[in-house]
VOVO-201604 format. One record per residue: residue in three letters; residue number from 1; x, y, z of N, C-alpha, C in turn. Coordinates in steps of 0.2 Angstrom, whole numbers, plus 5000, padded with zeros to 4 digits. Layout:
N
<atom 'ALA',NUM,<X,Y,Z>,<X,Y,Z>,<X,Y,Z>> ...
This chain:
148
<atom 'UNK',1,<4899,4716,5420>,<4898,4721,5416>,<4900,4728,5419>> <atom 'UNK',2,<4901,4730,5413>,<4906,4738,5418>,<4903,4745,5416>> <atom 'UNK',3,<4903,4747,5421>,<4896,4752,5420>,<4901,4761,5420>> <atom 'UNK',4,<4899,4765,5412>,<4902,4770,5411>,<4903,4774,5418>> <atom 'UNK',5,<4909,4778,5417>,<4911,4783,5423>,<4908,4788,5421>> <atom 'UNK',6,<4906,4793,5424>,<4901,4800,5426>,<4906,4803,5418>> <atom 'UNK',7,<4910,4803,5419>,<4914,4809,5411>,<4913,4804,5404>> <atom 'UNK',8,<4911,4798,5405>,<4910,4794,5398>,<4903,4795,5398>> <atom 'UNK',9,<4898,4795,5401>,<4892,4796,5404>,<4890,4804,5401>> <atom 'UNK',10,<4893,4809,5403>,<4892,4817,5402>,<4893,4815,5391>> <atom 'UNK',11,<4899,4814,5391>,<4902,4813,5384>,<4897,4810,5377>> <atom 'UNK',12,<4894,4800,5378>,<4891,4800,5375>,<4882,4805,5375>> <atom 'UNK',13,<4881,4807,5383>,<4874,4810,5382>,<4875,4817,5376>> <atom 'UNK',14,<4880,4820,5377>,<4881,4827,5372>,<4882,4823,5365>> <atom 'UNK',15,<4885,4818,5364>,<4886,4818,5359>,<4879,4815,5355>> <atom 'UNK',16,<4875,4812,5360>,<4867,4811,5355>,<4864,4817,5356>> <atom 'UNK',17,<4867,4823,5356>,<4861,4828,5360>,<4854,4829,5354>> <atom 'UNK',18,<4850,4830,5359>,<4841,4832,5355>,<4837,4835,5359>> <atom 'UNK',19,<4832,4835,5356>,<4825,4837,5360>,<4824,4834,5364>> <atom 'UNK',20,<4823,4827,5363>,<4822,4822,5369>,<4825,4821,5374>> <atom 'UNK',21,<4832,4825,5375>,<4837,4822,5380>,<4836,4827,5385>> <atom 'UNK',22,<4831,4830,5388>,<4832,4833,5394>,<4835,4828,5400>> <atom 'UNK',23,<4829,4820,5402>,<4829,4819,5405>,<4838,4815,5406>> <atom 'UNK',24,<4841,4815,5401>,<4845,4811,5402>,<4850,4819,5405>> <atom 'UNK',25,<4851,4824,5403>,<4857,4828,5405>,<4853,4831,5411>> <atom 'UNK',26,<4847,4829,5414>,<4844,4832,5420>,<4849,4827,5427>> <atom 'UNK',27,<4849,4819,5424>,<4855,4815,5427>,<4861,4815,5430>> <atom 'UNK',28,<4866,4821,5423>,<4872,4823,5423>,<4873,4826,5430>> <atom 'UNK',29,<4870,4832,5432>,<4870,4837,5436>,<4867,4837,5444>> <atom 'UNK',30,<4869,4842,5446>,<4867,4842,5454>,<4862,4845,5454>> <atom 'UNK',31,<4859,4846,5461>,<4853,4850,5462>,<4857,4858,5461>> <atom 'UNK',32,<4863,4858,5464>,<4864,4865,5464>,<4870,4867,5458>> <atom 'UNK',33,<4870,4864,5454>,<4874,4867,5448>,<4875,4872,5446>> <atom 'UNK',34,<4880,4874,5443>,<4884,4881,5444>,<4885,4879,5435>> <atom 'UNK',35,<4881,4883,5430>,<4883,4884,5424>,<4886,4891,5420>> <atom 'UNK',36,<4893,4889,5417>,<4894,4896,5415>,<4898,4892,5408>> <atom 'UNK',37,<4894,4899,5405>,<4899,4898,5396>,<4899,4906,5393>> <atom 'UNK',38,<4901,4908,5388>,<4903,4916,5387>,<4897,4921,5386>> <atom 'UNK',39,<4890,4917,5386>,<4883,4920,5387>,<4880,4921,5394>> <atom 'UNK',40,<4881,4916,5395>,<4874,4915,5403>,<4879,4912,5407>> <atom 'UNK',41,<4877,4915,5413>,<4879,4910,5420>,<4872,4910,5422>> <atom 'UNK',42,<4870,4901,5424>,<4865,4900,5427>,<4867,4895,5434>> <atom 'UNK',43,<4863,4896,5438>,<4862,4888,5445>,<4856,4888,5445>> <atom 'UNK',44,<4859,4880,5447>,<4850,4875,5447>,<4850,4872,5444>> <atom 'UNK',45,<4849,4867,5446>,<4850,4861,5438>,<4841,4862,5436>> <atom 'UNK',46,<4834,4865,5437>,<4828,4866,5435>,<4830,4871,5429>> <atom 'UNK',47,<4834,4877,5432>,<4837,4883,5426>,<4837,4879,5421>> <atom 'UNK',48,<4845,4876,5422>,<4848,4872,5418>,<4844,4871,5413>> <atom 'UNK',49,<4839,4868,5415>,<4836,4861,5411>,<4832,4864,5406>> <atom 'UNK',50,<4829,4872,5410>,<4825,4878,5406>,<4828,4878,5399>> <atom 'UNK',51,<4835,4881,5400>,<4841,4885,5397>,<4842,4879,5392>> <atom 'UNK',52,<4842,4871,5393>,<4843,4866,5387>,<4838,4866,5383>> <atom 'UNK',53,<4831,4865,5388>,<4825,4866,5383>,<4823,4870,5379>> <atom 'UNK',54,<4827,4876,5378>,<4824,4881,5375>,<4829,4882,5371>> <atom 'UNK',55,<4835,4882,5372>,<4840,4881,5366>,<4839,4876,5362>> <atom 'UNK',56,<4838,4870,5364>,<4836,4864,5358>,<4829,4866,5353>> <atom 'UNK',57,<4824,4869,5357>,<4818,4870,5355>,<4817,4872,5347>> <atom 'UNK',58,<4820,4876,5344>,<4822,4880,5337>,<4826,4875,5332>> <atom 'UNK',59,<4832,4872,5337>,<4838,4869,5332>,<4835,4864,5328>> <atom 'UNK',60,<4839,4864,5321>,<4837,4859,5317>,<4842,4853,5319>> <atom 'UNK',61,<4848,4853,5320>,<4853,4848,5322>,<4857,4853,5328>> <atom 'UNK',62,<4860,4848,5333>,<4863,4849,5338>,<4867,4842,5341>> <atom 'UNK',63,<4872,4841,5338>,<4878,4838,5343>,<4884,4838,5344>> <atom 'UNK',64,<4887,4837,5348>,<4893,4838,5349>,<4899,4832,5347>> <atom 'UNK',65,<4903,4832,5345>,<4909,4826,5344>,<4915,4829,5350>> <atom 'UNK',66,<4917,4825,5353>,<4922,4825,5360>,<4927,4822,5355>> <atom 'UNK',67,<4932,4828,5355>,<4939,4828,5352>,<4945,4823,5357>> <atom 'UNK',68,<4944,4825,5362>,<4949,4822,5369>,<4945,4826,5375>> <atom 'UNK',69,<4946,4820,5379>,<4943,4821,5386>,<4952,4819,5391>> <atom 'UNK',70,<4948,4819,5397>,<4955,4820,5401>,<4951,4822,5409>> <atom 'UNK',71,<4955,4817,5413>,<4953,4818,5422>,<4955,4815,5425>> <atom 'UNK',72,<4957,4820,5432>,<4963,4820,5436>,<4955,4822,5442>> <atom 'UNK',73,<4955,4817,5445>,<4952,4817,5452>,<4944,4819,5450>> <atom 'UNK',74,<4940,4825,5455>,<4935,4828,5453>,<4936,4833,5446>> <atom 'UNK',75,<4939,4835,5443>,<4940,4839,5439>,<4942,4835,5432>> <atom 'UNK',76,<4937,4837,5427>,<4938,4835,5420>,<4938,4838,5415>> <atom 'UNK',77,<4941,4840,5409>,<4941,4843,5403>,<4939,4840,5397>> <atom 'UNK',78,<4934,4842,5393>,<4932,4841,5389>,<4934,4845,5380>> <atom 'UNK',79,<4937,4842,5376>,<4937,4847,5370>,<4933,4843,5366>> <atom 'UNK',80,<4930,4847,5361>,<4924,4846,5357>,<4921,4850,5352>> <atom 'UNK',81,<4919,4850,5344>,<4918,4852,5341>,<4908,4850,5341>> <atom 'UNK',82,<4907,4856,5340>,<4897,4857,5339>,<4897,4858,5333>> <atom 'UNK',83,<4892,4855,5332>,<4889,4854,5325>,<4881,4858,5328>> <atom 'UNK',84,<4878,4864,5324>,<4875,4866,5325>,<4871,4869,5320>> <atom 'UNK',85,<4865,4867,5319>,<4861,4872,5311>,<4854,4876,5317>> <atom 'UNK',86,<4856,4882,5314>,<4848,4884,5317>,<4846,4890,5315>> <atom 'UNK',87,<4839,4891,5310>,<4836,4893,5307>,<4839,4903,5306>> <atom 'UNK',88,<4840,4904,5313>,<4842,4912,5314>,<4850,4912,5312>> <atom 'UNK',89,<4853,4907,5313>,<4862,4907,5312>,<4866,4905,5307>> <atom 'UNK',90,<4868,4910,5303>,<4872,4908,5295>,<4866,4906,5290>> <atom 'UNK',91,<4861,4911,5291>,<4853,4910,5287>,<4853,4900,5286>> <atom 'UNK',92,<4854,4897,5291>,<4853,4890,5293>,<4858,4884,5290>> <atom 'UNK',93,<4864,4888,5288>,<4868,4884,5288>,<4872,4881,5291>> <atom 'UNK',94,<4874,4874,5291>,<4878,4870,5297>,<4883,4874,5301>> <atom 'UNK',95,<4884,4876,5307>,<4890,4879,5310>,<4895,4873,5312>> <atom 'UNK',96,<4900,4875,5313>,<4905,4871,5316>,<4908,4875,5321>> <atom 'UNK',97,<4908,4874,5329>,<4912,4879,5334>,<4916,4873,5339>> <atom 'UNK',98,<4920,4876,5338>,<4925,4870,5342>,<4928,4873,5349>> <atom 'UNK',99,<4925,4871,5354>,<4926,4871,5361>,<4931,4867,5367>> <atom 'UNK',100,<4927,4868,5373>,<4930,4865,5378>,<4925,4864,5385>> <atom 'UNK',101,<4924,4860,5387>,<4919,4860,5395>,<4924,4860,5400>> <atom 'UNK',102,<4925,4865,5405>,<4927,4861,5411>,<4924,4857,5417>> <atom 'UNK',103,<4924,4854,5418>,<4916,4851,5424>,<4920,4847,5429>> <atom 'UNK',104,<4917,4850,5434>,<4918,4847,5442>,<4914,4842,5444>> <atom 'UNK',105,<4916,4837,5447>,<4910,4831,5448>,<4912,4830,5456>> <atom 'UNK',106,<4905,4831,5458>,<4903,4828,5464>,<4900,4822,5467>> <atom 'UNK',107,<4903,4819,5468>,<4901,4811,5469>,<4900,4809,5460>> <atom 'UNK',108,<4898,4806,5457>,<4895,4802,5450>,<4890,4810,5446>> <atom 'UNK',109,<4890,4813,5450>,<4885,4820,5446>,<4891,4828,5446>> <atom 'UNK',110,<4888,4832,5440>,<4891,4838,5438>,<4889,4843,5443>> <atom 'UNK',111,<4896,4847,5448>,<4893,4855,5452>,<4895,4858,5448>> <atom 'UNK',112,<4900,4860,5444>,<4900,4864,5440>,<4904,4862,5433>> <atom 'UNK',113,<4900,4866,5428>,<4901,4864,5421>,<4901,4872,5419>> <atom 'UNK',114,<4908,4874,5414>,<4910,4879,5413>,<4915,4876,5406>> <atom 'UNK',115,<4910,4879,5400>,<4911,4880,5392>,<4916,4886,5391>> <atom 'UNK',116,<4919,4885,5387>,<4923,4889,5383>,<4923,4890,5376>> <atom 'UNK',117,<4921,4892,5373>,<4920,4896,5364>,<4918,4901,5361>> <atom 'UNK',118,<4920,4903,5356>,<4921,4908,5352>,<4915,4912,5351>> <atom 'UNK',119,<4912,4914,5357>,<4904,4917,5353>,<4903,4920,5348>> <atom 'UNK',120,<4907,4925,5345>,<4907,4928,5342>,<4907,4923,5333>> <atom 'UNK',121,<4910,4916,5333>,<4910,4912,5328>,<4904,4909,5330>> <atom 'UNK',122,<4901,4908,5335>,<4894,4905,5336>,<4887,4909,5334>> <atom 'UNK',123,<4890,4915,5337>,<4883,4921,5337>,<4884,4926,5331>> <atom 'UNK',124,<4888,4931,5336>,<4889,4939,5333>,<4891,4936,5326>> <atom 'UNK',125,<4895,4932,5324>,<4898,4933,5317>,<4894,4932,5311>> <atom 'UNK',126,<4887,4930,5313>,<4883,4929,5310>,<4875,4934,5309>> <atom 'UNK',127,<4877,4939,5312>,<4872,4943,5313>,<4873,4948,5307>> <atom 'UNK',128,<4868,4951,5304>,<4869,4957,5297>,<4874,4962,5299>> <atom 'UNK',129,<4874,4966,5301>,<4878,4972,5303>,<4882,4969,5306>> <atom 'UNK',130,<4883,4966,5312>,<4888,4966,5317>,<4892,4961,5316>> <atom 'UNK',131,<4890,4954,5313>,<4895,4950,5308>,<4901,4953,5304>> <atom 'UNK',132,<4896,4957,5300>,<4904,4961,5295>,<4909,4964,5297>> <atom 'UNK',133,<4906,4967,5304>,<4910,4971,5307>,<4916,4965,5314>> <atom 'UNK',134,<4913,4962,5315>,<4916,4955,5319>,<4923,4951,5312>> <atom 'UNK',135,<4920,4951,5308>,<4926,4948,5304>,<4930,4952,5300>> <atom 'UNK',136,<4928,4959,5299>,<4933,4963,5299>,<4938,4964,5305>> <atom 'UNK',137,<4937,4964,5310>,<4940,4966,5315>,<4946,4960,5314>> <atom 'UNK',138,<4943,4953,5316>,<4946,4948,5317>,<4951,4947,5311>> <atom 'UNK',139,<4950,4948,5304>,<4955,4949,5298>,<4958,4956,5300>> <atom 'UNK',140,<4960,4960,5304>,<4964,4964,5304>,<4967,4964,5311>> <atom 'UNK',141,<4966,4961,5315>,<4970,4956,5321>,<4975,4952,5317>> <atom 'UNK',142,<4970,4946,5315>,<4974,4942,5312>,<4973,4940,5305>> <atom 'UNK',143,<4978,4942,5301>,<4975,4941,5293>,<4976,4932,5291>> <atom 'UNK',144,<4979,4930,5297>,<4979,4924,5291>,<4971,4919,5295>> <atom 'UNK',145,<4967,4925,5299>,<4962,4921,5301>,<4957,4920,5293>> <atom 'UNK',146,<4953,4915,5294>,<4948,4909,5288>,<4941,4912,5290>> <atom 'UNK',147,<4939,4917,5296>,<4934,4919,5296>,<4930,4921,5290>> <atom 'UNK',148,<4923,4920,5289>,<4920,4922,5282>,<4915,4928,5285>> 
């Protein structure tokens, strides 16, 4: 029987992600984990674990779909689209943000994991005031952007 590699392994746990999945992405990671995405940089995989449990605690849906993966030694790339709905964001309509993971693997576990996406289509562009001014900007950057 053939037992997943640490990046099939990181892949399927996001793609089930929940409430219940701490202990599985507690797994993924080292003790001293290095996380950065265009919000927070945290270490420690106890942070980490903080920083999962309290992001998931609100959301009504959170998974991810892994578009292509890709790994060349300890370094791996992940592209992926989030599916996300939660209560404070687009007055709780499904979001769709499509990103990328870089993560470094230490022996079969993650030292560091560093996201990349759009905060702005995640967060700001959804906020009352700041939104309208976010997507104004972004249609006068670029007019043939689909931002609403």
């Amino acid at each position: 029987m053939r037992q997943d590699t640490p990046l099939a392994t990181f892949c399927h746990a996001f793609e089930k992600l929940d409430k219940r999945c701490t202990k599985t992405l507690e797994n993924l990671y080292t003790d001293d984990i290095e996380f950065t995405d265009p919000l927070h940089h945290i270490e420690g995989r106890d942070t980490l674990m903080r920083y999962y449990a309290d992001m998931l605690a609100n959301v009504q849906t959170c998974h991810f779909e892994v578009t292509h993966r890709v790994q060349e030694g300890d370094t791996a790339f992940v592209a992926w689209t989030l599916h996300l709905t939660h209560p404070r964001l687009a007055r709780g309509t499904p979001l769709r943000i499509t990103g990328c993971s870089q993560l470094a693997f230490r022996g079969d576990r993650i030292c560091r994991h560093r996201d990349y996406f759009d905060a702005g289509a995640m967060l700001y562009e959804h906020l009352p005031l700041l939104g309208r001014v976010i997507r104004w900007l972004k249609r006068r950057v670029d007019p043939t952007s689909h931002s609403r």
